[in-house]
Every structure is written in C-alpha cells, then in structure tokens.
C-alpha positions as CSV (number, residue, x, y, z in Angstrom):
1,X,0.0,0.0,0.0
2,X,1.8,3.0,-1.3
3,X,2.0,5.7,1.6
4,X,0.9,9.3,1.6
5,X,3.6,12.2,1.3
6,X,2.0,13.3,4.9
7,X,3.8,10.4,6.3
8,X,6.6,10.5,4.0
9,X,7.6,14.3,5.3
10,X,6.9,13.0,8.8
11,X,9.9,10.6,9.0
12,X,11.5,13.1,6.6
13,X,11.1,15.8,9.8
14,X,11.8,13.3,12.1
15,X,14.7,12.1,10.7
16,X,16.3,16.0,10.7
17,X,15.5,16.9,14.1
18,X,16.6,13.9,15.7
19,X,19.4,12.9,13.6
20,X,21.5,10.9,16.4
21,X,18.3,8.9,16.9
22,X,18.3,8.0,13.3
23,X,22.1,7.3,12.8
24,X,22.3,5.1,15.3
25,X,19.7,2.8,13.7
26,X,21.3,0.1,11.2
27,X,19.2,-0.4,7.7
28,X,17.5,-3.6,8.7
29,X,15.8,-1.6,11.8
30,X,14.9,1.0,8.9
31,X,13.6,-1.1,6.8
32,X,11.4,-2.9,9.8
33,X,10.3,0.5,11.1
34,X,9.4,1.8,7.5
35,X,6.8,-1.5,7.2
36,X,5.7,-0.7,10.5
37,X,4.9,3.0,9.7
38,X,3.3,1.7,6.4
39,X,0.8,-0.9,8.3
40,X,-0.1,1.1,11.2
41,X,-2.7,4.0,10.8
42,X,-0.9,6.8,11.8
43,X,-2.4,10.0,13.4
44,X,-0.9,13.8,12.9
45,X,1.1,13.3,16.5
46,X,2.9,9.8,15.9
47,X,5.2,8.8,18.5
48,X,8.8,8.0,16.7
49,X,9.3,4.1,16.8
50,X,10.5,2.9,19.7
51,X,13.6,1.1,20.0
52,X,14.9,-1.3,22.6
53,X,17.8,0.3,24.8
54,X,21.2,-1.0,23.6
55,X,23.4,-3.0,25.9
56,X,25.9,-1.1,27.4
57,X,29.0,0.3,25.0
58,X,32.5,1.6,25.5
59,X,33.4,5.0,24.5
60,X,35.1,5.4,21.2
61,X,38.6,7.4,21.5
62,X,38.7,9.9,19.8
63,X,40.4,9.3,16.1
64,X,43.0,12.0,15.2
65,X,41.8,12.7,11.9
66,X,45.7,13.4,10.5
67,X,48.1,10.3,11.0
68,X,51.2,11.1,12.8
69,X,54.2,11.3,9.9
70,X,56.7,12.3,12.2
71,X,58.1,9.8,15.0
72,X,60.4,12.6,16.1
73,X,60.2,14.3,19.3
74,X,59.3,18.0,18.6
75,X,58.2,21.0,20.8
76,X,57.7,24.5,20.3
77,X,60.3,27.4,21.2
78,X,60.6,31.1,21.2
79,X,63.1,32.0,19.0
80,X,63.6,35.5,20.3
81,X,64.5,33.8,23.9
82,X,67.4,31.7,22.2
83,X,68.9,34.3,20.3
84,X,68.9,36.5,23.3
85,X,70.5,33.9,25.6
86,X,73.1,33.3,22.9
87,X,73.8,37.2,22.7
88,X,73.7,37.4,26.5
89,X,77.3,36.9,27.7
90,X,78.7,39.4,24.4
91,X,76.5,41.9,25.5
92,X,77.7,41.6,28.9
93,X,81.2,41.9,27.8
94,X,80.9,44.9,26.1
95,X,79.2,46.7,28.9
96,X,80.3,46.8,32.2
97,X,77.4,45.1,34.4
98,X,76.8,43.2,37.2
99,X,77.1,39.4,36.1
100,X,75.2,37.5,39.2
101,X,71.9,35.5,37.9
102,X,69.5,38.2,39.3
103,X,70.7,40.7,36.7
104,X,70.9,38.6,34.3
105,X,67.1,36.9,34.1
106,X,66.4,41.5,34.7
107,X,68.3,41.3,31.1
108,X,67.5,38.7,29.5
109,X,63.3,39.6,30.6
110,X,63.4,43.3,29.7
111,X,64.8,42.6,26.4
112,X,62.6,39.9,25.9
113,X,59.4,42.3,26.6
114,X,60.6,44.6,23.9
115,X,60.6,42.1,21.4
116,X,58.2,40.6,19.4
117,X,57.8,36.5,20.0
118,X,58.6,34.6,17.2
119,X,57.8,30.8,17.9
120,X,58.7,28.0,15.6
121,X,58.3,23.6,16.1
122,X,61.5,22.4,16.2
123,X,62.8,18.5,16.5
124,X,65.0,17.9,19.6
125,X,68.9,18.3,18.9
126,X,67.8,20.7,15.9
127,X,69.4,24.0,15.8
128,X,67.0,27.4,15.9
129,X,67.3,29.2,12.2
130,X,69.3,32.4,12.1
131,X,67.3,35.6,12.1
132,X,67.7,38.1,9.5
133,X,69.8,41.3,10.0
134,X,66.4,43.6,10.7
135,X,65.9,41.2,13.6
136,X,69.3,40.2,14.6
137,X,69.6,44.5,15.3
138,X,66.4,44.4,16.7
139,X,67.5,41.8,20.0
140,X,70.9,43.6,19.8
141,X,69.1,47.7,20.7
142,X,66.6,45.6,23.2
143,X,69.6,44.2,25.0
144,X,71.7,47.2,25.0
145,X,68.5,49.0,26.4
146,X,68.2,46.2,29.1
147,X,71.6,46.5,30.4
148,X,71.1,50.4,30.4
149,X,68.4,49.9,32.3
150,X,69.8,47.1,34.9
151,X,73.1,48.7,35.4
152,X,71.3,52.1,36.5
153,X,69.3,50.4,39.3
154,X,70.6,47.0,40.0
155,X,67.7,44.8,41.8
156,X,70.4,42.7,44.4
C-alpha cells in the first residue's frame, strides 16, 4: 500500500530533528520501522518508533583525523629567547654590568618584553634558524636598552 507524502515528510522531519536517533539505527531496523509506519494508521502526532535500549557500550577514543608522519620528538620554542641567551654573555662583555643571575634573568626579561615572539616547532637536537639582520639588530638595541636599564638600578 503506497504511503501518503504526509507520512513521507513526517519521518523526513523526524529524521532532521533527531538525527543521532536515526544514525544510530542500522538499515534492517529502517527497513522494519518503515513497514511498521506503512501498516499502522498513523495520526498527525505519531510517536517515533520505539527502540529497545542498547546493551551497554564503551566509549570510542577519539580518532586523530591526520596520521602522525613524524616519529620525532618535537616541541615548540621562542626563537627571540634563544637568540637573546646566545647574545647574552657578548652583551655583557661589552658593557660593564653586574654578572650575578639576578641581573641577568632582569636582562634577559626586559629585552625579551621589547621584542616581538617569534615561535617556531623544532625536532629535539635541531638548531634554531638564524634571524635576518632587521631582527638580529632588533635583539641587539633591546639588550643594549636592558643592560642600560639594569646597570642604573641594580635589583640585588
């Protein structure tokens, strides 16, 4: 018995505002809940077919939808705060400052809040890419500023 397009649009509705209800339903259910629909009269407020409760299921993990290609350990690092470290000891040759470890962490954090971060992933062992000379003179005036600063009113 061919079935009105009343009933079709009511599974149609059904079916988009209860879409985990109907996802979780394999085809065979489907099929047996379409030829109940079709041999039971059906008034304008059906109640959606009922179901029997599923036995109790694991979560899923989550699936990462990208495989890892990379087996390497990597993490992610401030460029800015190596190249200033690296410069730290020249800087502090040329100028005559305090060298205890309070001053230098005052340094190497003024200078640091001056410039712009510039983070990059890098593998473990891998060496941090040399800056360009804008850059490289960029750290160079922070520093010089931070040891200015430092040696004028030493925190110790």
């Amino acid at each position: 018995m061919p079935r009105s397009k009343k009933e079709i649009d009511k599974e149609l509705m059904y079916k988009k505002l209860m879409p985990s209800q109907s996802k979780q339903q394999n085809p065979a259910e489907e099929a047996g809940a379409v030829n109940e629909a079709a041999a039971a009269p059906q008034s304008d407020f059906s109640a959606p077919p009922q179901r029997e409760p599923a036995a109790h299921r694991e979560p899923e993990p989550h699936k990462v939808s990208v495989p890892s290609l990379d087996s390497r350990r990597t993490e992610v690092v401030n460029v800015m705060e190596e190249v200033v470290l690296e410069k730290l000891d020249s800087v502090l040759a040329r100028f005559q400052c305090c060298r205890c470890d309070r001053c230098k962490k005052d340094i190497v954090a003024l200078a640091l809040n001056k410039l712009p971060p510039k983070y990059r992933v890098v593998s473990d062992g891998q060496i941090t890419p040399d800056l360009d000379a804008q850059t490289n003179a960029q750290v160079v005036t922070a520093m010089i500023q931070a040891v200015i600063r430092v040696r004028a009113k030493p925190r110790h």
